[in-house]
C-alpha positions in Angstrom: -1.7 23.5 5.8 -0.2 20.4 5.6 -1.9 17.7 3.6 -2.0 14.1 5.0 -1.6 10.9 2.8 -4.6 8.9 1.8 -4.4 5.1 3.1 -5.2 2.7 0.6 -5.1 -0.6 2.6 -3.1 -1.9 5.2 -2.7 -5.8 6.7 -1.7 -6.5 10.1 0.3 -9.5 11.1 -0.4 -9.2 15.1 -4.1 -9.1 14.2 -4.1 -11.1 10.6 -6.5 -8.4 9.2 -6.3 -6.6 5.9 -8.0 -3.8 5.3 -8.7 -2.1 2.2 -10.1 2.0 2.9 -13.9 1.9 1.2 -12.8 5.1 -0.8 -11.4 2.7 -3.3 -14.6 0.1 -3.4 -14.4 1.1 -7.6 -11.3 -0.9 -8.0 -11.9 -2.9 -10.0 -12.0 -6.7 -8.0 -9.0 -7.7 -9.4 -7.0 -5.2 -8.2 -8.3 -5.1 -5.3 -7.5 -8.8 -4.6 -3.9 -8.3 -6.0 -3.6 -5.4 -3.1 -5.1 -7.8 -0.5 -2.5 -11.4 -1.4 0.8 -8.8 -1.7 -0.1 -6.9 1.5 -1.0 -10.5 3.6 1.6 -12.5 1.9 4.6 -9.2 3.0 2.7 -9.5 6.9 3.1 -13.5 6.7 6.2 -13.1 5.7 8.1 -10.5 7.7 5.4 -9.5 10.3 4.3 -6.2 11.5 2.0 -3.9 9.8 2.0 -3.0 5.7 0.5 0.2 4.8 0.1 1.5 1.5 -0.7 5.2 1.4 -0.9 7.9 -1.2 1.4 10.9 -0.6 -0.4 14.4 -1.2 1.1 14.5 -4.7 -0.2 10.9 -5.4 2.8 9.0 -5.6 2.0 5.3 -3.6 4.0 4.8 -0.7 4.6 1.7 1.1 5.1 1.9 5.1 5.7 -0.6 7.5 4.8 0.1 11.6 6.1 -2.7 14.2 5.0 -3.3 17.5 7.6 -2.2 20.2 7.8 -5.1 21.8 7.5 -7.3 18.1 11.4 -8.8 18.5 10.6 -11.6 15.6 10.2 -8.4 12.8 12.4 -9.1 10.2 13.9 -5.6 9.7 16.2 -5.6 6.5 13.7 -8.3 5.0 11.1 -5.7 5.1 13.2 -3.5 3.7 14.2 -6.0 0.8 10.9 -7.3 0.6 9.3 -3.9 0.4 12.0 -2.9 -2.6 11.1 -6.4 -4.4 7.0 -5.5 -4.4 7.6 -2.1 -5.6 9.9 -3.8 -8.7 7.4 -6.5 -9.5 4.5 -4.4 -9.4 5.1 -1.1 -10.7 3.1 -1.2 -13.3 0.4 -1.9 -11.0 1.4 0.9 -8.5 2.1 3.0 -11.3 -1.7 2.7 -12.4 -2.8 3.3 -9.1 -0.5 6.6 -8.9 -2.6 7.5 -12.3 -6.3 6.2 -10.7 -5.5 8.5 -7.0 -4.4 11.1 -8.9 -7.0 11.5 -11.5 -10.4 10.5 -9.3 -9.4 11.6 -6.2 -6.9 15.0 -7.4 -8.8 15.9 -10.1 -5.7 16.2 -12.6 -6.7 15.4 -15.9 -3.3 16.2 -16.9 -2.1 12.7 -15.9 -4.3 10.9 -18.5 -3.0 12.8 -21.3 
């Protein structure tokens, strides 16, 4: 069986919403605010619908969903945009990785 990634938070541009899942309420506030201005400022940006999800394996993954009909998404920005994020805040990400995979995977192995 198959396991399905873990969403960590997501913003909408169509309904200017962020979301943050309440798994991760122990994040510190700071990071939690850090993940709510990148994932609103991408949406404001480029539009459409930023989702940042843990694979099974823990790596973070950022994903991007667009309305059918959305014909003002900026395709290759997102792309770029998505790209620059991941460069500026890999440390961040990477930390997250380590948080996911430790609380939530139970491997202890990742803190040695």
């Amino acid at each position: 069986m198959q396991q399905e990634n873990v969403v960590l938070c997501a913003a909408s541009a169509y309904e200017e919403k962020f979301y943050l899942n309440p798994e991760f309420d122990a994040l510190p506030e700071g990071i939690k605010e850090d993940l709510q201005i990148i994932s609103v400022l991408f949406t404001a940006d480029v539009g459409g619908v930023l989702i940042m999800e843990f694979a099974p394996e823990g790596e973070l993954q950022l994903r991007v969903d667009v309305a059918e009909e959305d014909i003002l998404f900026d395709e290759i920005g997102s792309g770029l945009k998505i790209r620059q994020i991941q460069r500026e805040r890999a440390e961040l990400f990477e930390s997250l990785e380590m948080y996911y995979r430790v609380f939530f995977l139970g491997d202890t192995a990742a803190i040695e």
